[in-house]
C-alpha positions in Angstrom: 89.0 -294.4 66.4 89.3 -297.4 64.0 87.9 -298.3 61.0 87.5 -301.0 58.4 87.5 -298.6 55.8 88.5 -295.1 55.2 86.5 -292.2 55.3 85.5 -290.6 51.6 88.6 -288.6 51.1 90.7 -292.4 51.6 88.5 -294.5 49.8 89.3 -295.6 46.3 87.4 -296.4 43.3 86.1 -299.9 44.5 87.3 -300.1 48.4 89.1 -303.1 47.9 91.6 -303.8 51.1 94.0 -307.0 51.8 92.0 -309.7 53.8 95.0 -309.5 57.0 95.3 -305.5 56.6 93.4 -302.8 56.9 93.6 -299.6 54.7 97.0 -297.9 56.8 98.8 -301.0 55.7 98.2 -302.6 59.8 97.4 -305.8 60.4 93.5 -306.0 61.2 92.3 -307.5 64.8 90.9 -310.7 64.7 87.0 -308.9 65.3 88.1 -307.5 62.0 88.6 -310.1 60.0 86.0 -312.2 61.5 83.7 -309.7 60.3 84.8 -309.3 56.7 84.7 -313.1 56.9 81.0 -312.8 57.9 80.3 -310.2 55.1 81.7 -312.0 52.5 79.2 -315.3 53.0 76.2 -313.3 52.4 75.0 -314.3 49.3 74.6 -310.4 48.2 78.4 -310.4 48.1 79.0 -312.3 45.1 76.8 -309.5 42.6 79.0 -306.5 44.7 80.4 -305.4 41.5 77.2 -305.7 39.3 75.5 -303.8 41.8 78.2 -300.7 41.8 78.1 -301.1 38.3 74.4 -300.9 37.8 74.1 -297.7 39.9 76.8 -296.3 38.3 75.3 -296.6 35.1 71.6 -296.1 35.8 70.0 -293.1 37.7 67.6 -295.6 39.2 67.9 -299.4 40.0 65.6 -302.0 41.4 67.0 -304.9 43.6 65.0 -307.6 44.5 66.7 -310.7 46.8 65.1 -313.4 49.4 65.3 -312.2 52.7 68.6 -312.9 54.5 70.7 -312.0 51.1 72.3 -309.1 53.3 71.4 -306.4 51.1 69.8 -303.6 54.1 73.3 -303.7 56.0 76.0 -304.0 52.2 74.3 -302.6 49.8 74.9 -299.3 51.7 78.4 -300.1 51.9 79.3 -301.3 48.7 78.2 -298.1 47.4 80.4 -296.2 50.2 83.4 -298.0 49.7 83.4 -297.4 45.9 82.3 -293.9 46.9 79.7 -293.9 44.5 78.4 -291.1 47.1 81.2 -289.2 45.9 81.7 -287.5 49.7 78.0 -287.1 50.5 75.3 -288.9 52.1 74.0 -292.3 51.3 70.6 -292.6 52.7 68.7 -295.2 53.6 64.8 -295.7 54.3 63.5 -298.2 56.9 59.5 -298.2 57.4 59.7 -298.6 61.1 62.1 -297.4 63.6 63.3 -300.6 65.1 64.7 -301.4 61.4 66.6 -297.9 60.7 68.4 -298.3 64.5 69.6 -302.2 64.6 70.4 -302.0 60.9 72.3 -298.8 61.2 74.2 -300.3 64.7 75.0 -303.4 62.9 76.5 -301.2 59.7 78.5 -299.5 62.4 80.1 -302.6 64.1 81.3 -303.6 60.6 82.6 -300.3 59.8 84.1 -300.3 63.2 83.0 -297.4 64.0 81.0 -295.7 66.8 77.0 -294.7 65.7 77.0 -290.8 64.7 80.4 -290.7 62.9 80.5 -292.8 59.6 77.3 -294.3 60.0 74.2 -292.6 62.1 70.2 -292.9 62.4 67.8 -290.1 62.4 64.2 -291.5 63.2 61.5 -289.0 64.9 62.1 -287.9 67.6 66.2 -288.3 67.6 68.8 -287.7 65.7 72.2 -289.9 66.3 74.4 -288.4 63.3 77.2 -286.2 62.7 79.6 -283.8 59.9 81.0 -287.2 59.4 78.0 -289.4 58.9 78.0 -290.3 55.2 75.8 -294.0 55.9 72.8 -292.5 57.1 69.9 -294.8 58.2 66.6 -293.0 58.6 62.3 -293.9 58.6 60.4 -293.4 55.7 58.7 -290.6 57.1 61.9 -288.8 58.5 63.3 -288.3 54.9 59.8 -287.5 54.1 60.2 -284.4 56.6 63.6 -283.1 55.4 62.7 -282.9 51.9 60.2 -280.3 53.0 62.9 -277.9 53.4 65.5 -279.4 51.0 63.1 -280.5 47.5 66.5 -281.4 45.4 67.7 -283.5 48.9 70.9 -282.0 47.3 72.9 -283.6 51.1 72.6 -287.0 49.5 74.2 -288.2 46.2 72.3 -292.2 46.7 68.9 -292.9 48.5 68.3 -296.8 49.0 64.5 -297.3 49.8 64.3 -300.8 51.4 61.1 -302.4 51.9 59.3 -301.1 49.3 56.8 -303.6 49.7 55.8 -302.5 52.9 54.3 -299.7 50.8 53.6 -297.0 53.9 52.3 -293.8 52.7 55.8 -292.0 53.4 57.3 -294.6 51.8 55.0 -293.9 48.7 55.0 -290.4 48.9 59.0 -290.9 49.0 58.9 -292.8 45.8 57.4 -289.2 43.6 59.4 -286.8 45.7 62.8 -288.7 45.4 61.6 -289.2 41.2 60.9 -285.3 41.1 64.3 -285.0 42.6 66.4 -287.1 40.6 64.4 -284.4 37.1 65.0 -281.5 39.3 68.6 -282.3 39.3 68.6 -283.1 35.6 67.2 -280.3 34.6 69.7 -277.8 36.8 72.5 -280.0 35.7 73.5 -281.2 39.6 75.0 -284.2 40.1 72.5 -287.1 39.6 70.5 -288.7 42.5 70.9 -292.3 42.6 67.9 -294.5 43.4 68.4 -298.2 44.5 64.9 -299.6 45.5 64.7 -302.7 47.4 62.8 -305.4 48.2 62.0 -309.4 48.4 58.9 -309.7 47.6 57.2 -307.1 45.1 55.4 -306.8 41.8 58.8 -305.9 39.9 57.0 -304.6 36.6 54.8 -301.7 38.4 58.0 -300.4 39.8 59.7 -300.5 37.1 57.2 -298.7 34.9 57.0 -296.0 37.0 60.9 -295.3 37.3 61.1 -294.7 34.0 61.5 -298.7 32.9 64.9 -298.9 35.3 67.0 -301.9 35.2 66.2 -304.9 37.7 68.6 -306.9 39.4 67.6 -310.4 40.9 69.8 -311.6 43.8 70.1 -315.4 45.2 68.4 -315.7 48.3 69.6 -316.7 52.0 72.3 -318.9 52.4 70.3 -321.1 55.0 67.2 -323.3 54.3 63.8 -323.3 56.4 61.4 -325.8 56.6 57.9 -325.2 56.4 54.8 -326.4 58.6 51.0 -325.9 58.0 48.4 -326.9 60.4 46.7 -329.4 60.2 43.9 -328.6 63.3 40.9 -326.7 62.7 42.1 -324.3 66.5 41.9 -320.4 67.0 45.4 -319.2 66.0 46.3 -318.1 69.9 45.9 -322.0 71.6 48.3 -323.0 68.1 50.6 -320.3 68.7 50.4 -321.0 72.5 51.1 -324.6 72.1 53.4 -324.6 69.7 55.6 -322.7 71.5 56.0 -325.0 74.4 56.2 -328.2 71.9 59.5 -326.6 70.3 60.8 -325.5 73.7 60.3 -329.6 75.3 61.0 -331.2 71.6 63.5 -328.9 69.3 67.4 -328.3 70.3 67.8 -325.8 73.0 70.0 -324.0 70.7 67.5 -321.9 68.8 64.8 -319.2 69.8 61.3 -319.1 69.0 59.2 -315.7 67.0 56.2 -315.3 67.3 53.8 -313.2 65.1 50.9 -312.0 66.7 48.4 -309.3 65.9 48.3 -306.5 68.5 49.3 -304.6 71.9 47.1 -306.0 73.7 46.9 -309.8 72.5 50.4 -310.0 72.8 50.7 -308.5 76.4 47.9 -311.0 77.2 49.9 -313.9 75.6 53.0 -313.2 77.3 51.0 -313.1 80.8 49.7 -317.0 80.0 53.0 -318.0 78.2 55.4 -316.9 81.8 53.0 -318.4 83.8 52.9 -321.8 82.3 56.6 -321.5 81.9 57.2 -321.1 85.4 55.1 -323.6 86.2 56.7 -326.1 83.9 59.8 -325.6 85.5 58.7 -325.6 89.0 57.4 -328.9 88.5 60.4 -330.0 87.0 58.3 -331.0 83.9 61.1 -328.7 81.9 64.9 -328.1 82.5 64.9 -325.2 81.0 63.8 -321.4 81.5 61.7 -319.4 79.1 62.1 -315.7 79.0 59.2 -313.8 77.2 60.0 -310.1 75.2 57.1 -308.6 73.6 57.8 -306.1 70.7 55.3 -303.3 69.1 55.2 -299.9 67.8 54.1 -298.2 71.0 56.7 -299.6 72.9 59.7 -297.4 73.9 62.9 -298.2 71.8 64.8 -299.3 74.8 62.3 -302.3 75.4 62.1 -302.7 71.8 66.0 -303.6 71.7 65.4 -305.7 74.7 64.2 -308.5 72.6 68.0 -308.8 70.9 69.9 -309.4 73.8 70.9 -312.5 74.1 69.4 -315.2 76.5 71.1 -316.6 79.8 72.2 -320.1 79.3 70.1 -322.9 79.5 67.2 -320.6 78.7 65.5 -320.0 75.0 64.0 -316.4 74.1 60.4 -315.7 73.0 59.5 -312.6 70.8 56.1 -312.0 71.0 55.3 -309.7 67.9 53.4 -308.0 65.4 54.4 -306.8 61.9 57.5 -304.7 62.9 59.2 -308.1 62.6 58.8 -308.9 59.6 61.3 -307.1 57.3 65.0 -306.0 57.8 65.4 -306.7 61.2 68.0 -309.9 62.8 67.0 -311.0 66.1 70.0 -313.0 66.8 69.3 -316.6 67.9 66.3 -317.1 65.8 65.8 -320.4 65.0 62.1 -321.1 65.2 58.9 -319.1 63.6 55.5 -319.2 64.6 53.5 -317.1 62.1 49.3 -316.5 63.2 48.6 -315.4 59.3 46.7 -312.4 61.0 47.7 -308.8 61.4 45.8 -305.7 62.4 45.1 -303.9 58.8 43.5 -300.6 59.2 41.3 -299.1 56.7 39.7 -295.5 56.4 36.6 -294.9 54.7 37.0 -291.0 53.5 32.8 -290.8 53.0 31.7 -291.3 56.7 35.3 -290.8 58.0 34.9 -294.1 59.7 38.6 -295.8 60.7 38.3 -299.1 61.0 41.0 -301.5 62.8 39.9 -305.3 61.8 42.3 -308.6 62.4 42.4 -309.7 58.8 44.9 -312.1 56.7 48.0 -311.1 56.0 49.5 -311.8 51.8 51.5 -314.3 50.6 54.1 -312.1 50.5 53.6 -311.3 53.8 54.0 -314.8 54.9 56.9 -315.4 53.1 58.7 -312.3 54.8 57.6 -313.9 58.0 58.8 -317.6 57.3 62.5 -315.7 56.2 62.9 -314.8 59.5 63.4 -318.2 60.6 66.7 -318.5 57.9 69.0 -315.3 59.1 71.2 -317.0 60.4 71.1 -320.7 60.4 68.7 -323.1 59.1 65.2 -322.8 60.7 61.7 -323.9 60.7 58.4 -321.7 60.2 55.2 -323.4 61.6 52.4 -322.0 59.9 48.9 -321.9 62.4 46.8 -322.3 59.6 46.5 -324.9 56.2 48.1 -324.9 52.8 44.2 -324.1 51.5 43.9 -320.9 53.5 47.2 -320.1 52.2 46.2 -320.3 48.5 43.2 -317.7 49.2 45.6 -315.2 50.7 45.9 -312.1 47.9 49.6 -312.3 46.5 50.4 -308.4 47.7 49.0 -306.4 50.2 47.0 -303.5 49.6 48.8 -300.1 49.7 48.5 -297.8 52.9 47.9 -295.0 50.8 44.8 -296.7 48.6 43.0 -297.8 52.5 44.3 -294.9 54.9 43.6 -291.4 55.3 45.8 -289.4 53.5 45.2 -286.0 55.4 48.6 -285.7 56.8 50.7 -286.9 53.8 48.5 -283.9 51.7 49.7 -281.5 54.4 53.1 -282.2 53.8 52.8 -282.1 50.0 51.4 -278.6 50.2 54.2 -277.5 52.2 56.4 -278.6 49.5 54.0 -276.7 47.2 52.3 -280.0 45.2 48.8 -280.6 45.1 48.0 -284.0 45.5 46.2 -284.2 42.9 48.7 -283.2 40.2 51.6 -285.8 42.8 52.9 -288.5 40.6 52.1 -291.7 43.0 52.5 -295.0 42.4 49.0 -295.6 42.7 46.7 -293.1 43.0 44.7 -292.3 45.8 40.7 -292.3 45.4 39.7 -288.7 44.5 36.9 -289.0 47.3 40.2 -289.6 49.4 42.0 -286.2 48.4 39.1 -284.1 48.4 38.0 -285.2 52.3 41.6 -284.5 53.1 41.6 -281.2 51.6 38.1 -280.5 52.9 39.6 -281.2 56.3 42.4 -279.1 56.1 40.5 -276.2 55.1 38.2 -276.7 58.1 41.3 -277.0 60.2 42.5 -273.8 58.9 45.5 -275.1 57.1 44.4 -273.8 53.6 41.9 -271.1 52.6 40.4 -272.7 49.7 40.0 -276.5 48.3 40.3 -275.4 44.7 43.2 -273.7 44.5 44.9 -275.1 48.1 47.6 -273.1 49.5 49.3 -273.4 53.2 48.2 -270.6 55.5 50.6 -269.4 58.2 49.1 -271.8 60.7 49.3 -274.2 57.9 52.7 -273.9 57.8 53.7 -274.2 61.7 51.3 -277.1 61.5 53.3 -279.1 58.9 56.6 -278.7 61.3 54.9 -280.8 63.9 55.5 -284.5 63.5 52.0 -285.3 64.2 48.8 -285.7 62.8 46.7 -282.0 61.2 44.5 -282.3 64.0 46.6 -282.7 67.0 48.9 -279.8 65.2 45.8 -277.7 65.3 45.2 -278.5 68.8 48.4 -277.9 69.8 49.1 -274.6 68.3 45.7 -273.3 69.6 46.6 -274.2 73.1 48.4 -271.1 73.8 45.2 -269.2 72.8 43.5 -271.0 75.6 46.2 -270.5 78.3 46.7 -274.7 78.7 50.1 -275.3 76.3 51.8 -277.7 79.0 48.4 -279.9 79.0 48.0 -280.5 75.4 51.3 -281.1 75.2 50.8 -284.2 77.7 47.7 -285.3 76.2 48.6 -285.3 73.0 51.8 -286.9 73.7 49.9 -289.8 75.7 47.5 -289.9 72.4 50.6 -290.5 70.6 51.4 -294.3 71.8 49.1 -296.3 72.6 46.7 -297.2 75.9 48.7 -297.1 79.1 46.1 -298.7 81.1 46.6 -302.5 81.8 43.6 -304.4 80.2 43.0 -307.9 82.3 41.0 -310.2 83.7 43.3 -311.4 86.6 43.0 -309.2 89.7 39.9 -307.2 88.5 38.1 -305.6 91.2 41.7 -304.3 92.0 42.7 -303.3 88.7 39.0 -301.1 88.2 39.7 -300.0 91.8 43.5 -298.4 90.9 42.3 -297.1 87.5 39.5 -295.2 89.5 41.8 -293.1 91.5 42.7 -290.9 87.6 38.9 -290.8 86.4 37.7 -287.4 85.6 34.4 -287.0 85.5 34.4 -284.9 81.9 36.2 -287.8 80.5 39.1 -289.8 79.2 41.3 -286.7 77.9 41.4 -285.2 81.4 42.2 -288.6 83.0 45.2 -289.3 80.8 46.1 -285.7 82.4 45.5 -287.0 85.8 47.8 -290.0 85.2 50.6 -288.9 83.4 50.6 -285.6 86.0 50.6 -288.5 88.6 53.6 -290.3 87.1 56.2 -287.9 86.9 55.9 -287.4 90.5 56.9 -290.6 91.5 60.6 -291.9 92.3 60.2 -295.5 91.7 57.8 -295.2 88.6 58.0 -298.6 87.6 56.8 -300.0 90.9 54.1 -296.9 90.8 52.4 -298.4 87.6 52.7 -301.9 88.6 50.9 -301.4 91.8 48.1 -299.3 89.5 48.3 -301.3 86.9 49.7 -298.9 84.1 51.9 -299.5 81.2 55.1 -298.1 82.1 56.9 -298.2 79.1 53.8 -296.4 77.4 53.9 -294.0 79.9 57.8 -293.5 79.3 57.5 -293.3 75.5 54.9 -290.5 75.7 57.3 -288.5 77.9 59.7 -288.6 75.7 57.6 -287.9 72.8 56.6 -284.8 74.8 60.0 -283.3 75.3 60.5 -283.7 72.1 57.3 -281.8 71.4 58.4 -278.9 73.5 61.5 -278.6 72.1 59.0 -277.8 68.6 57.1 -275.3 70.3 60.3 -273.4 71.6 61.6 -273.5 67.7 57.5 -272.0 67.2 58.2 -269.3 69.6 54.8 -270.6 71.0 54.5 -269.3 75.0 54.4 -272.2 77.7 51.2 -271.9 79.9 48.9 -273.8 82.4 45.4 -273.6 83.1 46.3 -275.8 86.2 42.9 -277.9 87.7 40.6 -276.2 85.4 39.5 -278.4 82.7 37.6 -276.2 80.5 40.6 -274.3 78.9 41.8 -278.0 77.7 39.0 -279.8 76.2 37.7 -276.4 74.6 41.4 -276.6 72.8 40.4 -280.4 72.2 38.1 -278.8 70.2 39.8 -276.7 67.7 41.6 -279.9 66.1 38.4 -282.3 67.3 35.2 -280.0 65.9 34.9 -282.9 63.1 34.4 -285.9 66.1 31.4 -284.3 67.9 28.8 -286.9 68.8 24.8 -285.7 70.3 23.8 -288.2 72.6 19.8 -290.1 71.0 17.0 -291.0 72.8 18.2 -294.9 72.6 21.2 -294.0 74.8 23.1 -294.2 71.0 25.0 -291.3 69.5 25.0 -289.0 66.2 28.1 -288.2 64.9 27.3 -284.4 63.8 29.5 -284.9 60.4 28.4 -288.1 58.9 25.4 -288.8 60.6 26.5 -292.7 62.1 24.9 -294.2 65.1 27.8 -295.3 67.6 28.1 -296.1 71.1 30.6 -295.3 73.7 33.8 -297.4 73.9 33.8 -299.5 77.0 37.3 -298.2 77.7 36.0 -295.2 78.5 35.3 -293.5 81.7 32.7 -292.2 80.9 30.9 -295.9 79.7 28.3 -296.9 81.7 27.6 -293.5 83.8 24.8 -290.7 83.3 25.6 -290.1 79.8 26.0 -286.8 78.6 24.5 -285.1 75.6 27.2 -284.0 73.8 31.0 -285.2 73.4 34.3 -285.2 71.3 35.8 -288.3 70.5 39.5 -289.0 69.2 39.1 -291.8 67.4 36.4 -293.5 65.5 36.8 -297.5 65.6 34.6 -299.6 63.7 34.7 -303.3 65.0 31.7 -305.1 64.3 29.8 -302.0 65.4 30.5 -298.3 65.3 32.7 -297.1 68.8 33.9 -293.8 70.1 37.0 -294.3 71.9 38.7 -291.3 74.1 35.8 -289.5 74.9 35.1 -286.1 76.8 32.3 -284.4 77.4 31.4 -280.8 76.0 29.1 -277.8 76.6 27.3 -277.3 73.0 27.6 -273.3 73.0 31.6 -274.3 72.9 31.2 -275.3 69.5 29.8 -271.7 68.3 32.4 -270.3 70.6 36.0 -272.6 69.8 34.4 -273.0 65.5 32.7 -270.0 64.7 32.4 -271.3 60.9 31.3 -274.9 62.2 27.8 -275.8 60.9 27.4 -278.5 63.5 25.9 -275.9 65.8 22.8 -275.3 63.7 22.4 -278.5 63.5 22.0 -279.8 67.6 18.6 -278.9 69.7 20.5 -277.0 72.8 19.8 -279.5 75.9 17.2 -281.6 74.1 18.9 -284.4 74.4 21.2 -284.2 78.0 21.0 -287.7 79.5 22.7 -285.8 82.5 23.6 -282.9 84.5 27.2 -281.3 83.3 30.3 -282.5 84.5 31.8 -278.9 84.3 28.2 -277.1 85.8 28.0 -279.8 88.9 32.1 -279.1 89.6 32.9 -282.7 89.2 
């Protein structure tokens, strides 16, 4: 297998090698050299040395550069070459998926070598890395999970945490557990763990501070300049973005392809619907010689169609990436030229006192938008067209608000306990809200995960519960299931819960879309129908042309198959029994409520509902099947949404003795008037 550079046992002190050689004294392919060519116009390659230098000297460094310096894909190498690693792992953190896999692939083409030997990936859910990985690229959360068994993370010798602005709460968790780490080692006299923390746009001093007032390095920015446009029309974000597109397709070069940052799922799916329509009939009419191929890109989607967005475009054709946030940092999408930026994401907030999650479209930071306009200067010089004016851009707040200050912090608090660290005594960055921490131990003492909120300490089911990559509550459910006889349903419906909505949300072809959708609809509710059509998908041959002609999200529906392989693999490692309950629907939503007991709603006589912890009127979410029918008088809800008004979305319907039943130790049941309050007959008594 070739290389560009040797492995650790080859490498000397600063991995310099002859421009027409390679390390075995041959003469290096043209790829070869083209490459090195490449690496050595990045702007981070003139402060290599410092950089070595720096980390050699200091346990922790901070490196701050404009986007498109290069630092994700050399900093890692530059450390490896000079085998600062000294023969073990360099890790580095990416806070999305996407990031940690085309970073890592690129790393690999310039090593020359194949992904899982020098350099690898390990995100959740797979793990592409080998004895000989020593460049390993990895999510926030993933490293997160391995230092539950390994404190010390005693495999690595250097972790590089890129992005820190992004500042997830794995990424902030990382930031104590890798500083406890680093004095752990200290103290036993182990070789020092080397921090490099990275970034282009964060306040410097607060990090600095709290690693121990570490050294910062400032780095010239991208080699490429882009120019900037604001709006100057008073029009909803979606017509500018809409428009604006089609103006740089007829006006700009062809060379050059156009992002676009957009706020959610479903806008962008509805976006990309108009946007190949108009296309197509722009070039029917011969009002454009050229083709238009759309690629959306979110979280939910599988990784396959995620990378789908990087191939390159047929001639005569210019790409458009429809995306949210995962676009903003660390990734090259080759070919960009042109970026659209809405100023809006999706920010999702958590208030721990009514347990209300809230999911508003809300303006992104200045930092954010800088990120955003980067994108355009990767690789050439660009332009960023900005859908709204320089004055809403001066009221936009400088930083964005940590996740871990507006999120709950439940599963994060697990994880901490299973490394044996209360959260209150964790050394974070910025401290959660003590309201915050107690609600999250309060709920993992109802959940069974700890005995007592005082002096928290995992239980047995505590500990399985913090080996599944999921969320307290799902754990719960999922390790009850066996209890109730229904293992291979949970795993399905937590699986689907996992990504997001695999039903196709439009206006065109209505009748027919509510007509398909019909065909899954259980009459207990929207758990049992995700059963019904994910039990109807993986029966099919031709799947793809199955969801089309039932309008389903395919790739939504792939991505939580995988995610429940993966699942079952984890409940092998449990030794927890497969089982069925088969048609009965009982068995599952009464597991549904073992993780759910907190989410129980009593219908009122307005036709509103109570939720039974906190007391808040809400209303069914029209998504639901169950919206719109008899309604019944009590239910379990997933998820909590507050937009503009309070909405219970994934519903099912319950029997109220269950709650004694499933949560002996639950007071809700003391507090509901048996059958006062049915707005129908049963689901479960009628059959249906």
């Amino acid at each position: 297998m070739k290389r560009a550079y040797p492995r650790d046992s080859e490498a000397g002190s600063n991995g310099d090698s002859n421009e027409n050689n390679g390390p075995s004294g041959f003469k290096q392919p043209a790829c070869v050299r083209l490459i090195n060519k490449q690496r050595e116009t990045l702007p981070v390659h003139n402060v290599r040395q410092d950089i070595i230098n720096n980390v050699n000297k200091n346990q922790t460094v901070i490196l701050l550069s404009d986007t498109g310096s290069g630092k994700s894909t050399q900093v890692p190498q530059f450390l490896y070459e000079a085998n600062v690693n000294r023969g073990k792992l360099i890790g580095i953190t990416q806070p999305r998926r996407v990031a940690a896999i085309t970073v890592a692939r690129r790393v690999a083409q310039e090593q020359m070598t194949t992904l899982g030997d020098i350099v690898g990936y390990s995100v959740r859910f797979e793990d592409v890395t080998s004895e000989h990985t020593r460049i390993k690229f990895m999510t926030d959360g993933t490293l997160f999970r391995e230092a539950l068994s390994d404190q010390s993370l005693k495999k690595y010798n250097v972790i590089i945490l890129d992005e820190a602005h992004e500042r997830t709460i794995a990424t902030d968790v990382l930031f104590g557990i890798v500083k406890k780490a680093q004095q752990f080692r200290k103290t036993k006299l182990f070789e020092p763990l080397k921090v490099i923390v990275m970034s282009a746009t964060m306040n410097v001093d607060h990090f600095s501070q709290y690693f121990n007032q570490c050294p910062t390095l400032y780095m010239r920015g991208s080699n490429y300049s882009v120019k900037v446009f604001q709006s100057m029309d008073n029009v909803h974000y979606l017509e500018a973005c809409i428009r604006t597109i089609f103006q740089i397709h007829e006006k700009r070069d062809i060379e050059g392809d156009i992002l676009v940052f957009l706020t959610g799922q479903e806008e962008i799916e509805s976006t990309a619907v108009l946007v190949r329509k108009l296309a197509k009939i722009m070039f029917q009419r011969e009002l454009s010689s050229r083709r238009l191929t759309v690629h959306p890109m979110y979280s939910a989607m599988s990784q396959q169609n995620q990378l789908d967005a990087f191939i390159e475009a047929p001639p005569l054709t210019r790409k458009v990436i429809l995306a949210t946030n995962i676009a903003e940092t660390s990734i090259t999408i080759p070919g960009i030229k042109y970026v659209i930026d809405c100023g809006k994401a999706k920010i999702r907030a958590y208030d721990p006192v009514t347990g209300i999650d809230s999911l508003k479209t809300s303006w992104i930071s200045k930092a954010q938008s800088w990120q955003r306009t980067g994108r355009a200067g990767r690789l050439a010089d660009g332009e960023c067209y900005r859908t709204y004016s320089k004055e809403e851009f001066k009221t936009m707040a400088e930083h964005s608000k940590p996740e871990i200050l507006r999120c709950s912090i439940t599963a994060s608090t697990l994880q901490l306990l299973a490394l044996g660290i209360d959260s209150r005594e964790f050394d974070f960055l910025d401290k959660p809200p003590l309201d915050a921490i107690d609600s999250a131990l309060q709920e993992l003492k109802q959940l069974g995960a700890i005995q007592s909120v005082e002096t928290p300490a995992l239980t047995t089911i505590g500990r399985k519960m913090s080996r599944l990559p999921l969320d307290p509550k799902y754990a719960k459910i999922v390790l009850s299931a066996p209890e109730f006889g229904c293992l291979e349903e949970i795993l399905t419906i937590v699986a689907m819960l996992s990504g997001e909505n695999v039903f196709l949300n439009s206006n065109q072809k209505r009748e027919q879309l509510l007509a398909a959708h019909s065909k899954f609809h259980a009459a207990c509710g929207d758990h049992i129908t995700m059963l019904n059509v994910f039990n109807d998908f993986k029966t099919k041959d031709k799947a793809k042309r199955w969801c089309y002609d039932n309008f389903l999200l395919e790739r939504n529906l792939s991505y939580a198959a995988n995610v429940r392989l993966q699942l079952r693999d984890i409940c092998h490692s449990l030794g927890l029994q497969m089982s069925s309950c088969g048609s009965d629907p009982i068995p599952v939503v009464k597991c549904l409520l073992t993780g759910l007991h907190k989410n129980i709603a009593e219908l009122q006589r307005d036709n509103s509902y109570l939720i039974m912890s906190n007391r808040a009127r809400s209303r069914i979410h029209p998504s639901s099947v169950l919206c719109g029918r008899a309604r019944p008088g009590y239910v379990i809800y997933t998820e909590l949404v507050a937009t503009g008004r309070n909405y219970l979305r994934t519903v099912s319907e319950i029997e109220p003795e269950w709650i004694g039943e499933v949560v002996p130790n639950s007071n809700f049941f003391d507090r509901i008037s048996y059958g006062a309050n049915r707005g129908s007959t049963s689901s479960y008594a009628t059959g249906n």
